[in-house]
N, C-alpha and C positions, 0 to 999 in steps of 0.2 A: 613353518606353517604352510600348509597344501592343502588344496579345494575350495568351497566355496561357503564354505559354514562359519556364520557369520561369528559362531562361539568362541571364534579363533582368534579375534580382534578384541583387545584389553581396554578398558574402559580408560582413557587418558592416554590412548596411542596418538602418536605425533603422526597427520596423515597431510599430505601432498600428491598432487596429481600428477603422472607425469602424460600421459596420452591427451594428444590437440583436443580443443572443443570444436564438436560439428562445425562447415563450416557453413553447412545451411541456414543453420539457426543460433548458431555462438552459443548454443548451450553445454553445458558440459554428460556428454553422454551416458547410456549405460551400460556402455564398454569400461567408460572411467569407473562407475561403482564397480564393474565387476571384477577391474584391475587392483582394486584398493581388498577387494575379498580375496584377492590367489595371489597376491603379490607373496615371497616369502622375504618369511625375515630378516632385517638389514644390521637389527641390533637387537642387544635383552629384552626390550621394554615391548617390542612389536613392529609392526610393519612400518616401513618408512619409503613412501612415493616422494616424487616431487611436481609442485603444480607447475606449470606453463610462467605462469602471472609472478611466481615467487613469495603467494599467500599461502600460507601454513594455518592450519587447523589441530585443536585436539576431538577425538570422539568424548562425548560425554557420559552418551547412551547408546548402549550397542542394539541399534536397532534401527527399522525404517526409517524413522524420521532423522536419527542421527547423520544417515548415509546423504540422506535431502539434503539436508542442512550442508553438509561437506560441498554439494552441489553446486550450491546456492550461493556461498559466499563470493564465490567470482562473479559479481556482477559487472565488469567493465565492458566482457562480452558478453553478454546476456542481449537481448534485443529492451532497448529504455521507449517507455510508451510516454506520448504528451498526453496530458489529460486537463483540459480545460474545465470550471469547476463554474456549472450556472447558480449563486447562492439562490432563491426565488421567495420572496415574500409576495402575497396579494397580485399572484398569477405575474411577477414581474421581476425580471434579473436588476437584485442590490448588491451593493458589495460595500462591508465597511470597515472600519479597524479596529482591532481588538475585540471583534463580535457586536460592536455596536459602535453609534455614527455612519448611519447605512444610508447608501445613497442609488439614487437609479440607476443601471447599466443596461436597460433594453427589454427588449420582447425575448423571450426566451426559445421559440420560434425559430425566429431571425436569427440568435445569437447561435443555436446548434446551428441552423442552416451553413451559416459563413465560416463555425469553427471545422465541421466537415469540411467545407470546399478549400479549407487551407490547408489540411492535412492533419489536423488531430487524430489522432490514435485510437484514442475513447473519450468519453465526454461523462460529469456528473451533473447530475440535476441533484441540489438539496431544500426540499421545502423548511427553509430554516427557525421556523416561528411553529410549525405545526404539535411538536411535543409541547413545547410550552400552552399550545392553545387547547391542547388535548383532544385535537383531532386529529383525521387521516390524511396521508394526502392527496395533494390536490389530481384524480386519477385524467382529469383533463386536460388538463395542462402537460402531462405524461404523455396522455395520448399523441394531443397535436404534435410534441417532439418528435416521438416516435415515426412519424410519419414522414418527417422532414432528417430524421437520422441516415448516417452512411455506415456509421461505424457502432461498436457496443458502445450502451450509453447505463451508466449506474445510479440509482432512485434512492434519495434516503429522504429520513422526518417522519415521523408518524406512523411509522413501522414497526407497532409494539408486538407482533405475534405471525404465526406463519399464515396465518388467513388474508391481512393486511399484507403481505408478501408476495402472496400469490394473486392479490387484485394487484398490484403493481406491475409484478410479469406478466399479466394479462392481460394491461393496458400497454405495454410494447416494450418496458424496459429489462433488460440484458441481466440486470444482477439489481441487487436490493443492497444496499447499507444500513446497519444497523445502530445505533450509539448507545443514548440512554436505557430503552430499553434492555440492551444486550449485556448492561452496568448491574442492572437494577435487580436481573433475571438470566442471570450467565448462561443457565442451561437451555435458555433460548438459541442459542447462537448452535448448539446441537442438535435442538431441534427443527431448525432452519436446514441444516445442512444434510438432516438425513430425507428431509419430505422435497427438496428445493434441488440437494449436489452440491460439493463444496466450491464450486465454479460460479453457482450465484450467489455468493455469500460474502460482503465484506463487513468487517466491524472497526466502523471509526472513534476515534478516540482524541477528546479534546483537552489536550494536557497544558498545566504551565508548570513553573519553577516552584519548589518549595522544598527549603533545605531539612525541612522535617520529616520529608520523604526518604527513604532508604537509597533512591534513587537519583533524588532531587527532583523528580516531577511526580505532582497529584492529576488525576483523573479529575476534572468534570462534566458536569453533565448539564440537559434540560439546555442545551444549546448555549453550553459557558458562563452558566450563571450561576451551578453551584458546585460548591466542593464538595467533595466528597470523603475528604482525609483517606483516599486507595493512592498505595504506590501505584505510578501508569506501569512502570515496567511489569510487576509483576502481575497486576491486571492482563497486560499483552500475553503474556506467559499464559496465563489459566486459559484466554478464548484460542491462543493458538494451540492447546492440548485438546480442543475438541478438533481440530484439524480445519480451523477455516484457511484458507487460501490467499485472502488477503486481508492486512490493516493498515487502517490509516489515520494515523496520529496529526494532527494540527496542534500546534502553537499558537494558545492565545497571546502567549507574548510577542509573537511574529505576525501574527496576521494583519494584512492588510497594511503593513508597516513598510514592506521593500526592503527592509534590511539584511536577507540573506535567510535561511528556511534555519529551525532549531538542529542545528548537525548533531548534537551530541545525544539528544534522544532518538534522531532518525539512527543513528548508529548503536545505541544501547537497545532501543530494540530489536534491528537487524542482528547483533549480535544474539540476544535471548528468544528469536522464534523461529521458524523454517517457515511462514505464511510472506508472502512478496509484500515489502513496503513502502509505502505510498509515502511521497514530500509533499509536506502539506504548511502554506504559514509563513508568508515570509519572501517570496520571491521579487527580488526589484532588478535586478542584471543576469545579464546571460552568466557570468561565470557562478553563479548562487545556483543553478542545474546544474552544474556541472559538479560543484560541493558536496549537492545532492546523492549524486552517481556514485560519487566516491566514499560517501558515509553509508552507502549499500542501499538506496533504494533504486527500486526498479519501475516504476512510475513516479512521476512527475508533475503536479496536479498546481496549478497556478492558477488568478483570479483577474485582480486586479491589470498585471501588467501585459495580458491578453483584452480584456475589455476596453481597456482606455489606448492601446495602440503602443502600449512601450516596449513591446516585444513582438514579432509575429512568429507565428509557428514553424514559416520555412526557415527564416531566421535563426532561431535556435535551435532545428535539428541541423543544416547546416552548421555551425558554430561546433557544437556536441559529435558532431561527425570528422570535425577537423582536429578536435582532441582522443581522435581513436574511440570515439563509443558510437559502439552496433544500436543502429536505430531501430526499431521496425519498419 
């Protein structure tokens, strides 16, 4: 096999990388794809590189997204973002368990203010009651963050359409999250990303267990309150074919709980999409980011053990730093 036409690459080739990832950015470059396209062949079946890290991949689909994907999967050096996650009811940071039992954690304000000056990466603001009340959200309480932000900060709730979307990014926020509506209205999520960019576009996803699932987890929605009988996996699968950027899966079985983030769906869908995914659900100790890391996500999105002081930020990127993972 010679050149770089990508037709030359067999669907279910065994691919490894063998060129370092940058080490500006610990990504894996696009010297690497280009090496995985003019590599010639090692055996009958196709090309055979080898990765750094000693993860192996097969191609599924010969094509762009496939090559991503191959990317992607190294996330140890990849750069791990903290993302501190403001829930907001009635202009005021709650936080509860298992989506309900919500109690106060602050001015929201205050609470970006101090999560910037600790070192957050990025920050989510979620008006978490706003679908359900079947309004917008709150674009003032946006604001004042926005003002008080260091860092990109991501707006969800109430974000049923791209007009709703675009009053959000115009009151200061960085990117939009989307949930129910983007369940409801799949084609929403590509419609977001062709009027917006797929850089403002995340679509979160509130899953639990259910062994009736193909997967074992169902979708729901309206802020975890209702099923929906959709596999999440392959939900994840459909919005990540319109090409969003990022998702974020929470665990209503983990939320709020401390007992460690849902690893086995943070890792079945890192396996089934090329969009970066967010651990969401679950965090109560330093080594439960780290689990995180290692089940393929690349953001890191905690609640409780940020607001109430059981973790702080220098803390666990130190921590995370001393286990070999590239911070931002």
């Amino acid at each position: 096999m010679s050149g770089n036409n990508r037709s030359d690459i067999k669907a279910g080739t065994r691919v490894q990388v063998v060129q370092k990832q940058d080490q500006r950015s610990g990504k894996l470059t696009e010297g690497i794809v280009k090496d995985i396209l003019t590599k010639s062949s090692t055996h009958p079946h196709g090309i055979k590189v080898r990765l750094t890290s000693g993860i192996v991949g097969r191609v599924k689909r010969v094509d762009d997204r496939s090559i991503n994907k191959i990317r992607r999967r190294y996330t140890m050096d990849q750069p791990i973002r903290i993302m501190p996650c403001l829930d907001m009811q009635n202009g005021r940071v709650v936080k509860g368990v298992h989506f309900v039992d919500i109690r106060d954690a602050g001015d929201p304000v205050e609470c970006a203010r101090a999560y910037c000056d600790a070192g957050a990466d990025e920050l989510a603001l979620l008006d978490i009651t706003a679908t359900v009340e079947g309004r917008a959200t709150m674009l003032e309480v946006v604001k004042r963050v926005a003002e008080v932000t260091t860092v990109p900060f991501t707006v969800g709730g109430g974000i049923s359409d791209v007009k709703s979307a675009e009053r959000v990014l115009g009151a200061g926020a960085n990117k939009v999250s989307t949930s129910s509506a983007a369940f409801r209205k799949p084609e929403l999520v590509a419609e977001m990303i062709k009027a917006l960019g797929a850089d403002k576009v995340t679509v979160a996803i509130d899953v639990d267990r259910n062994a009736a699932m193909p997967s074992g987890y169902e979708v729901y929605i309206d802020g975890g309150r209702t099923a929906t009988g959709a596999d999440a996996i392959e939900f994840a699968k459909r919005v990540d074919g319109y090409g969003v950027a990022v998702i974020l899966p929470t665990s209503k079985a983990g939320d709020g709980v401390q007992t460690g983030y849902d690893l086995p769906v943070i890792g079945a869908i890192k396996e089934a999409v090329s969009a970066h995914v967010v651990a969401s659900g679950g965090a109560g100790k330093l080594e439960h980011f780290y689990e995180a890391v290692q089940a393929g996500a690349t953001v890191l999105l905690a609640a409780s053990v940020f607001h109430f002081g059981i973790i702080g930020i220098g803390e666990l990127k130190d921590y995370l730093r001393g286990r070999g993972v590239t911070m931002r």
